[in-house]
Residue, then its C-alpha position, 0 to 999 in steps of 0.5 A: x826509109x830504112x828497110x828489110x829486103x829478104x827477096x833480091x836476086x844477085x843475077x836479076x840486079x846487076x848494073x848494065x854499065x858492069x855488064x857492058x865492061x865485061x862484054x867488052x874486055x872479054x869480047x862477049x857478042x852482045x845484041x846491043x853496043x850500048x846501056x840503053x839497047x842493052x836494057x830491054x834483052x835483060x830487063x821487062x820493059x813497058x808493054x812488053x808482055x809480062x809472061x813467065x817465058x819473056x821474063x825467064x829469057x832475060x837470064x839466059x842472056x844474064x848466064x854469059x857473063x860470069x867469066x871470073x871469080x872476080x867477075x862474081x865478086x865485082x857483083x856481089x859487091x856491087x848489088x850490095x852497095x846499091x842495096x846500101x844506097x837503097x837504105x836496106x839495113x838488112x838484106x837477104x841476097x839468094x843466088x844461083x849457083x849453077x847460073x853463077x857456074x854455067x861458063x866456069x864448071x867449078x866445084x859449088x862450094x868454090x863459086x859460093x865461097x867467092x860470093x860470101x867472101x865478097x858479101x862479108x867484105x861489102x857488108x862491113x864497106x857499106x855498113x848493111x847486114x846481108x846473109x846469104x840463100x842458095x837457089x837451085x831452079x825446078x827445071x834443072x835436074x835433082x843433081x845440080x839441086x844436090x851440089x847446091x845443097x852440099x854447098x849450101x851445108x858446107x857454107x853455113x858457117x860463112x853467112x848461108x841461111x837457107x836455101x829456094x827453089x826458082x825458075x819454071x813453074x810451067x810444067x815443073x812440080x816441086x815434088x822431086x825435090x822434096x828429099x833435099x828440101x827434107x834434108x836442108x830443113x834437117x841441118x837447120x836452113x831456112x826453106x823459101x820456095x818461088x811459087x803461086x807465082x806464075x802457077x795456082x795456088x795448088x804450088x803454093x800448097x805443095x810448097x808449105x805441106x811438100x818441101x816444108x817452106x817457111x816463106x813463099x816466094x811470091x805466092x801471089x796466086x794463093x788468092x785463088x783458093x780460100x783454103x790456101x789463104x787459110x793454110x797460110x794464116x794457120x801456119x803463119x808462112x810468109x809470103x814474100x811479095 
């Protein structure tokens, strides 16, 4: 069937056998010699348990591989093709800039300058309509939230359209973040914001009535408490589930 995906994470959708290539040619130690022991250090495997920390470590060890500007583009092109493949007519593929950043300690605007010329390119290969959103994560600082949002301006002409707030809910409110997201709402990005994800449902609220989300990231925790639901539906704000 053909779809519509507004919710697939560049770094969590790469190929294993492109990871095992690049280990190779630039002899990055990895903790397994082969795809199938590779799998389970970055992706959730049956019975393991499904927490927010087994989940969030498989990242830690995603951040080793971005070692080149055309490392970055063999993947967007690549996450592409297979959403292609997948049949998604439209897709909205959101990434982290720092974690594309982590090993390269470029300017923002440089590292998603090489994803939307990569997009633009696969997008007219494999026939599929893709735009772009930039995610800073809630337990990294405010700075490294601000150069996201600068690229995030800078690059809107270039096929960015909004703009997420992601990782650790556990002890890591929205609210310093709150003059960005007021700032990204002004130059007419769309806002998502990952909450009521592995939290309650007092994030997804933060979310809609602090940092203005138009769509919840998940959000699945919102049934927790009928006034959120009801908040939802009022506003007519998006879960994306």
């Amino acid at each position: 069937m053909p779809k519509i995906d507004l919710h697939r994470h560049l770094e969590g959708s790469l190929r294993l056998e492109t990871l095992m290539a690049i280990a190779l040619e630039y002899g990055i130690t990895m903790p397994a010699l082969d795809v199938e022991d590779l799998r389970p250090f970055v992706q959730m495997m049956p019975g393991e348990t499904p927490s927010w920390q087994n989940f969030l470590k498989k990242f830690a060890i995603l951040r080793q591989f971005y070692r080149s500007p055309q490392i970055i583009q063999r993947v967007t092109r690549e996450v592409i093709a297979d959403a292609a493949a997948d049949n998604v007519k439209y897709l909205e593929l959101r990434f982290t800039p720092q974690a594309l950043n982590n090993l390269l300690h470029c300017d923002y605007s440089q590292v998603v300058e090489w994803v939307c010329e990569a997009a633009e390119q696969a997008t007219a290969d494999y026939d599929i309509d893709v735009t772009l959103i930039l995610s800073m994560n809630r337990h990294e600082s405010v700075e490294i939230g601000e150069m996201v949002l600068d690229a995030a301006i800078r690059c809107a002409s270039y096929g960015v359209v909004g703009l997420d707030l992601a990782g650790q809910e556990a002890g890591f409110s929205g609210l310093p973040f709150q003059d960005l997201f007021h700032r990204a709402k002004h130059h007419n990005l769309g806002i998502t914001i990952h909450a009521g994800e592995w939290m309650g449902a007092e994030n997804v609220r933060e979310a809609v009535e602090i940092l203005e989300a138009d769509r919840v990231g998940h959000g699945v925790r919102a049934i927790e408490d009928p006034a959120v639901l009801e908040l939802l539906q009022k506003r007519g704000t998006v879960l994306e589930v």
